[in-house]
Structures are given as C-alpha cells and as structure tokens.
C-alpha positions in Angstrom: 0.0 0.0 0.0 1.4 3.6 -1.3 1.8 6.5 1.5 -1.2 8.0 0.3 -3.3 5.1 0.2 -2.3 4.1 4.1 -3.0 7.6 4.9 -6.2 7.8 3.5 -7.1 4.6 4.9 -6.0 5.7 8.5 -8.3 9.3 8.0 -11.6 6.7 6.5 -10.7 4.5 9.6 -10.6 7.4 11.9 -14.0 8.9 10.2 -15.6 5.4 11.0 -14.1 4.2 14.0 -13.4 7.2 16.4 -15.5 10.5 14.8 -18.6 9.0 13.8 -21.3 9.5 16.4 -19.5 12.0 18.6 -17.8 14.4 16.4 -19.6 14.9 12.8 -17.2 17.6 11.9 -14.2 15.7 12.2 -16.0 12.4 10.5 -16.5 15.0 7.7 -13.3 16.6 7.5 -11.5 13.3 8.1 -13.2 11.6 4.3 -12.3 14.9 2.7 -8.6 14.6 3.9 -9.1 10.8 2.6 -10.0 12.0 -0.8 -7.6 15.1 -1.2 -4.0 14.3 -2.5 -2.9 17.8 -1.2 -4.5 17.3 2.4 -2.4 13.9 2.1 0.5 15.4 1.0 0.4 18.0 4.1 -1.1 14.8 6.5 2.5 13.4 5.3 4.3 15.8 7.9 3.1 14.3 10.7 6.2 13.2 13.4 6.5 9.2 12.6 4.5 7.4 15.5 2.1 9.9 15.9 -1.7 9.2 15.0 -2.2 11.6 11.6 -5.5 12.0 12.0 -5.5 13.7 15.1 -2.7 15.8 14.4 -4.0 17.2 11.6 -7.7 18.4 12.7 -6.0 19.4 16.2 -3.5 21.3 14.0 -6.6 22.9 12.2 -8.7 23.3 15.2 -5.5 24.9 17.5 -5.3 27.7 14.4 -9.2 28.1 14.1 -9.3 28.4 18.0 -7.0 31.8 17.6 -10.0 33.7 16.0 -8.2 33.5 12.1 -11.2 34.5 9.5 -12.3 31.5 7.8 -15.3 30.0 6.6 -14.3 27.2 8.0 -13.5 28.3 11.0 -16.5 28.7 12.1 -18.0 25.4 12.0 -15.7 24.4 15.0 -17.9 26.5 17.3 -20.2 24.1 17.0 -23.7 25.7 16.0 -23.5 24.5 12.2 -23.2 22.0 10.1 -20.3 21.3 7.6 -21.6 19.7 4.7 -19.6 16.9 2.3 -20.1 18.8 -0.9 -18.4 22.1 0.9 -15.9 20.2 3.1 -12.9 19.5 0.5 -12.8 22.9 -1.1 -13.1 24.8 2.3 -10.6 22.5 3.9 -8.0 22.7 1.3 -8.1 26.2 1.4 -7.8 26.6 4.9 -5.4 24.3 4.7 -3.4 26.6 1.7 -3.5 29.1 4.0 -2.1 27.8 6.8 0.5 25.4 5.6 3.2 26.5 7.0 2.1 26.4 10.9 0.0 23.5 10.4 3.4 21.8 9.4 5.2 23.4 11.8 2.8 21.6 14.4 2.4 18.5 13.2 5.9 17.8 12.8 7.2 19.0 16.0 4.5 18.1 18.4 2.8 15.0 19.9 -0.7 14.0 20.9 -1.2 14.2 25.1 -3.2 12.6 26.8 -6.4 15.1 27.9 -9.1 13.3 28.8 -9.6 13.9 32.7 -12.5 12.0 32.8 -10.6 8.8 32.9 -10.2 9.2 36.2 -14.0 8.1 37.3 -13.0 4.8 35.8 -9.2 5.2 37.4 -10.6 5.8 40.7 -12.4 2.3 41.2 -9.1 0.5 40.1 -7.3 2.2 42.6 -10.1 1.6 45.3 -9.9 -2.6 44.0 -5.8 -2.3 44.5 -6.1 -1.0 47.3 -8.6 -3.8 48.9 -5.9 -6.5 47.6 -3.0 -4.8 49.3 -1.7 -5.0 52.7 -1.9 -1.6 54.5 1.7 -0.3 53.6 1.3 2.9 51.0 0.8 3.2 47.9 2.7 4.8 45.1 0.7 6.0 41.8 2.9 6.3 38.7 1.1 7.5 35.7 3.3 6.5 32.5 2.1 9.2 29.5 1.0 11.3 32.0 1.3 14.4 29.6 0.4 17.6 31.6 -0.2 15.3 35.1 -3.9 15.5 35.4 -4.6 11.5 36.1 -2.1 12.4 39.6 -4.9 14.6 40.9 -7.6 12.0 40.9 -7.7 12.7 44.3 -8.7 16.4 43.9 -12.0 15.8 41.3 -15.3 15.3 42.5 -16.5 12.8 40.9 -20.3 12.0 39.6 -21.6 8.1 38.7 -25.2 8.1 37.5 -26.3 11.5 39.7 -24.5 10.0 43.0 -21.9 12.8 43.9 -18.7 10.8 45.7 -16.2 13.5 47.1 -12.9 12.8 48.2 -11.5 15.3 51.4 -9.6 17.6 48.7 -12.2 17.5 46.2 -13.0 20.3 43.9 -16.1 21.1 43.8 -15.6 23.2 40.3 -14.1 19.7 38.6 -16.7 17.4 38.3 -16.1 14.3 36.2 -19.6 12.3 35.3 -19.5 8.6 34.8 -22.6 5.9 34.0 -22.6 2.6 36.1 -23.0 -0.3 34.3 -23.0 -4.0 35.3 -21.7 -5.0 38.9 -21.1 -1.9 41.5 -17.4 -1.0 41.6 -15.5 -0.1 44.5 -15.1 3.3 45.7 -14.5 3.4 49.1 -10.7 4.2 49.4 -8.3 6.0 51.8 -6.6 8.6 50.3 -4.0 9.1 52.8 -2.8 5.3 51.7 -1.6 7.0 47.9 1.4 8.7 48.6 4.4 10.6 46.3 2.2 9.9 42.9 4.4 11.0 39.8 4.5 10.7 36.1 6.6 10.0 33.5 6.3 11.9 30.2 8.6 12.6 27.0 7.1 15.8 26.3 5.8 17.0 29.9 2.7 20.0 29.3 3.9 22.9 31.2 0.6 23.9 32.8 1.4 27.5 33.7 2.4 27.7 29.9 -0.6 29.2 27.9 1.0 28.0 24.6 1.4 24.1 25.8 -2.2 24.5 27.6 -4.0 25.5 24.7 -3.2 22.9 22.2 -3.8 20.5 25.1 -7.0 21.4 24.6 -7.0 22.3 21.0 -6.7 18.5 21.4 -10.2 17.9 22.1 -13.1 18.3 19.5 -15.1 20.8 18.7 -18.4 19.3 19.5 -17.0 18.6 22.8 -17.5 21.7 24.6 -18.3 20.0 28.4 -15.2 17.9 27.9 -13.4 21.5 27.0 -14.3 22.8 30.2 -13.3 20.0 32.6 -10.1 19.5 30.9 -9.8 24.0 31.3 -10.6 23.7 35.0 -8.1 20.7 35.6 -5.7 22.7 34.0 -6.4 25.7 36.7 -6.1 23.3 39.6 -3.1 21.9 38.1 -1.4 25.1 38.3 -2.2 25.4 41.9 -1.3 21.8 42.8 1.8 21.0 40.4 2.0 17.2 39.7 5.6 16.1 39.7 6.3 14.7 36.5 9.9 12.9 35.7 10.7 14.3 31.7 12.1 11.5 28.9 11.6 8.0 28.1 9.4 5.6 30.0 12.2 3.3 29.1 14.8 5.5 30.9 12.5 5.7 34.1 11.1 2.5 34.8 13.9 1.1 36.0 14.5 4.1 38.3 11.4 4.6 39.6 11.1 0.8 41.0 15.1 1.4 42.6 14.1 4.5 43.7 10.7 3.8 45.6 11.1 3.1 49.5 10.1 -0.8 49.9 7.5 -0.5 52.5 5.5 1.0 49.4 3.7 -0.6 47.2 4.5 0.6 43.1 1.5 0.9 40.5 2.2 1.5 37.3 -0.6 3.5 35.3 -1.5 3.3 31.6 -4.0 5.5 30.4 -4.4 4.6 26.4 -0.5 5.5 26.5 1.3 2.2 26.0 0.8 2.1 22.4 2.9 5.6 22.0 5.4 4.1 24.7 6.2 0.4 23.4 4.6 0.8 20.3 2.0 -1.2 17.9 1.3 -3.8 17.2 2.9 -5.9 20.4 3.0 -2.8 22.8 1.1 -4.6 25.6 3.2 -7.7 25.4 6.7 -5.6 25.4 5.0 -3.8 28.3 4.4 -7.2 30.0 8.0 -8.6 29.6 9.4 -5.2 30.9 7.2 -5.4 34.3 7.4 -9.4 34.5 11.7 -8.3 34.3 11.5 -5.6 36.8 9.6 -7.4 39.1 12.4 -9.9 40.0 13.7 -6.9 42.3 10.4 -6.3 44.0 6.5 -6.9 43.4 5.1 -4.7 41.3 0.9 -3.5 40.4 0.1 -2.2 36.4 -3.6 -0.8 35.5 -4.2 -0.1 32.3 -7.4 1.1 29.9 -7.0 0.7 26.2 -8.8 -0.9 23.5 -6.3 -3.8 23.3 -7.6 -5.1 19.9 -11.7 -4.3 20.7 -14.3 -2.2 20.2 -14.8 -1.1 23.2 -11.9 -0.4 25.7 -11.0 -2.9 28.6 -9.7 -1.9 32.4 -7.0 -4.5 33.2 -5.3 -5.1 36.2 -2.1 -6.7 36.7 0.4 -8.1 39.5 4.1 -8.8 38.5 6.1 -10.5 41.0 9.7 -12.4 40.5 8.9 -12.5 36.9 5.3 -13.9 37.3 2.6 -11.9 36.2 -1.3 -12.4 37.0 -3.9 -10.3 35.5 -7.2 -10.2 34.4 -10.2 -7.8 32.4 -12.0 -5.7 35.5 -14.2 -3.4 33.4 -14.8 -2.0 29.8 -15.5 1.6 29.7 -16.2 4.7 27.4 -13.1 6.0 25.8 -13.8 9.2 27.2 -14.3 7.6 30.9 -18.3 8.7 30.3 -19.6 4.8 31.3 -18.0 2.0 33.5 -19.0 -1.7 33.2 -17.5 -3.5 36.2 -17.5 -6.9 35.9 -18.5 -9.0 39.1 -15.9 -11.8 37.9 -12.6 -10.4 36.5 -12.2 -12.4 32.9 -8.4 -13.8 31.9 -6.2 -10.9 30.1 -3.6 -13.3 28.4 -6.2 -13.5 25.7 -5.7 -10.0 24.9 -3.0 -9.8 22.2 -3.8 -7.1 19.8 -2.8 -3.6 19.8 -3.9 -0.8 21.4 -5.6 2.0 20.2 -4.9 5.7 20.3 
C-alpha cells in the first residue's frame, strides 16, 4: 500500500471508527482529507509514530481556536453544520492558508493525553488495588502522564449516575460524570494510603504555559465543549497543585522509579491509552508485560491499564508482577472518554488480549 493510500485509509478509519457519532465535523473533515491528494500530501508531515489524523484536525482546530477568519473556522464553534459537498474545497483552502504552521505543528508536536475524565474509571481501580493490598502505601505512577492531570484524581469530584462521591480535597468546580453499568465498583478508598504519585512523560505539558495549555485542549473536539471545560478547570487546579512529573523516556525511568521507591511501598504503574505511544503497535502490551514481569524480580510490582487492546470497546486490566510472574485479568470495559463504566462482578483472563492498542 502507497503512502497516500495508508494515509487515507487511517483518515476513512478514523472517520468510522473514532469520529462517527461523537464528532460529525471531524467524520467530515477526516473523508475529505481521505479523498484530497494535497491534504495527504500535508497529513504526510506528521512526526512518525504519531496518529495523523489527530494531528491534523488538532492542528486545524489549535489555528481556528486563535480567531483567524475562515469559513471554516467557524464550524468548529459548534452551532452549524459542515456539509460533504463544501468540506474538500473549504478544507484545502484553509489548509493553503495555513500550511506553513499547520506543518510546523504537526511535525514538531505529539498528541497528550487530555481526557480527565478517565479518572472516574481510574478511581475504582485504585479503590480494588487497594482492597488487595496489605496496609503499607501506595505509590501511583502515571506512565504518558502528559500535563499530570490523572495524579490529581484525588482532587476531582467525581459524579456516577447523579451520586456525587467527594474525596477530602475535592474540587467542587471539577466534576467528572460517569454511567454505572454492570456489577457496582469499589469506591470506598483511603486517600491518605496513595502517597508521592508521579508521572513520566517525554514531552511533559507545562501547565502554567498558555502555549502548551491551549493545544492540550486544541486537542479535544469541537463538538465537545463540556469535555473542553473539565479539561480548562483541571488545567487551573493543576497550576495550583503542580503534579511532579519525571521528563524523557518511559524506558529510561522505569527502571529508576522501581530502585528508587522506598520498599514499604507498594508501586503501580498507570496506563491510560498511553502504551501504544510508549512500546509501540502492534505488540505494545506484550513488550510492556516482559518489561514489568523483568522488573519485578527486584520487588513486586501492580500495572492498570485502559485501552482498546484489539476491541471495540476499551477494557480496564489489572495486573500483579512479582519475580517475573505476572497475574492479571479484564476488571471493566469503559467509554473512551471515561463517560460509562462496566465493572465486571468476575474479572475475565487478560492473556487472551493480544492485539494492539488504540490511540
């Protein structure tokens, strides 16, 4: 398959797979990139390892966000709808345009992880862990963590089907909302028991940085404007409540971060739909597993992960590594956006899941 054709398959796939149903805009935009050598041409840019679609219509949106006159700017406020028969002309204009900053983003930056309300299905994994452990602490270590915001679970208030669960430092002005579905998770947890949480991120967001803020959220769709505002009030507690957050490679880290962690604390290591960017795809969970499984022969070790792992919809998997013997098992599926949580009574064998994970 040519570079043009893969491209275009990966815009029809995101149009299908990820847009449709939650974003018309960028289902829209995404088949008139598809069908547009000169869109594909400038999709092309994108760093290697870096989902094009997204980079490209955050690219867009990030510009259209800074107030630039454009017909087609203003369909990413929301209140209209963009047409196929207008998309590809107003698109590659836009696109003509801006050439030269859309290429200067998508080549230099990354996608981050943004979507806060991953936490309401973080927050009954953490509450499960912690049942399973013995009483010494715990330590939280959020791999991807891109700007930090999964290390303040702890300061969300958090919403599941019109119950309101507060935590003693909960904000009362970030509210993350999350369906129940299936078996009732766990949420009963001390706090006080999660102690010195970091992250570890290549390209840490600066959150006092308006610049690395802003396409953060330039990150998020259009449509998506409630999303928008959780993610803008995160942001504002996160420059209150700095996250510590170790820069470079996960690979780098790892190792450190087990050494470096007093033993009479327990270690869990945090994927959030972040392994793929970390170990790569296809095989990034398996490579994850083998890394663990090695480290693990020093001291036990906990992983929790959401992705989509080869399905549909997204699985919660838990994980114990411990002298090079791992156990895990499928505790929930969820939204991708953290909006619904399907705990399962009976956690169901995770050696099955071998394909890769999803962006």
């Amino acid at each position: 398959m040519t570079g043009h054709a893969q491209l275009a398959d990966a815009f029809r796939r995101f149009a299908t797979q990820q847009a449709a149903g939650k974003s018309p805009l960028y289902e829209t935009l995404s088949y008139a990139v598809a069908r547009t050598p000169e869109l594909l041409d400038l999709a092309a840019d994108t760093q290697p390892g870096q989902p094009a679609p997204n980079m490209l219509l955050g690219a867009i949106h990030h510009i259209s966000r800074r107030g630039v006159q454009h017909p087609l700017a203003t369909y990413f406020t929301g209140h209209e709808e963009l047409h196929q028969a207008r998309a590809d002309a107003l698109l590659t204009d836009f696109c003509r345009r801006h050439a030269r900053q859309i290429t200067r983003i998508i080549s230099t930056r990354s996608v981050q992880t943004n979507e806060v309300n991953r936490c309401a299905v973080l927050l009954p994994a953490f509450a499960a862990l912690q049942q399973q452990l013995d009483e010494r602490p715990i330590r939280i270590v959020d791999v991807g963590a891109s700007a930090g915001l999964n290390l303040l679970w702890d300061h969300y208030t958090y919403d599941y089907g019109g119950h309101r669960h507060r935590l003693p430092a909960s904000d009362p002005d970030t509210v993350l909302s999350c369906e129940i579905k299936g078996a009732t998770p766990p949420l009963s947890l001390d706090v006080t028991r999660f102690v010195q949480p970091v992250g570890i991120e290549l390209n840490p967001v600066d959150v006092t940085d308006p610049e690395a803020t802003e396409w953060l959220i330039s990150l998020t769709w259009p449509e998506q404007t409630t999303r928008m505002r959780t993610l803008n009030s995160a942001l504002a507690l996160a420059a209150r409540i700095p996250p510590t957050i170790l820069a470079g490679r996960a690979e780098d880290h790892l190792a450190t971060v087990v050494a470096e962690t007093p033993a009479d604390q327990h270690i869990c290591f945090v994927f959030s739909w972040s392994i793929y960017q970390i170990f790569g795809s296809p095989g990034g969970r398996e490579r994850l597993v083998d890394t663990l499984a090695e480290l693990s022969r020093q001291r036990p070790l906990h992983e929790i992960s959401i992705g989509h792992f080869g399905h549909d919809t997204p699985r919660v998997i838990t994980a114990a590594y411990d002298g090079g013997v791992t156990r895990s098992g499928i505790v929930a599926q969820c939204d991708v956006y953290g909006t619904w949580l399907d705990w399962l009574a009976t956690p169901e064998p995770a050696q099955r899941l071998k394909g890769a994970e999803s962006p």
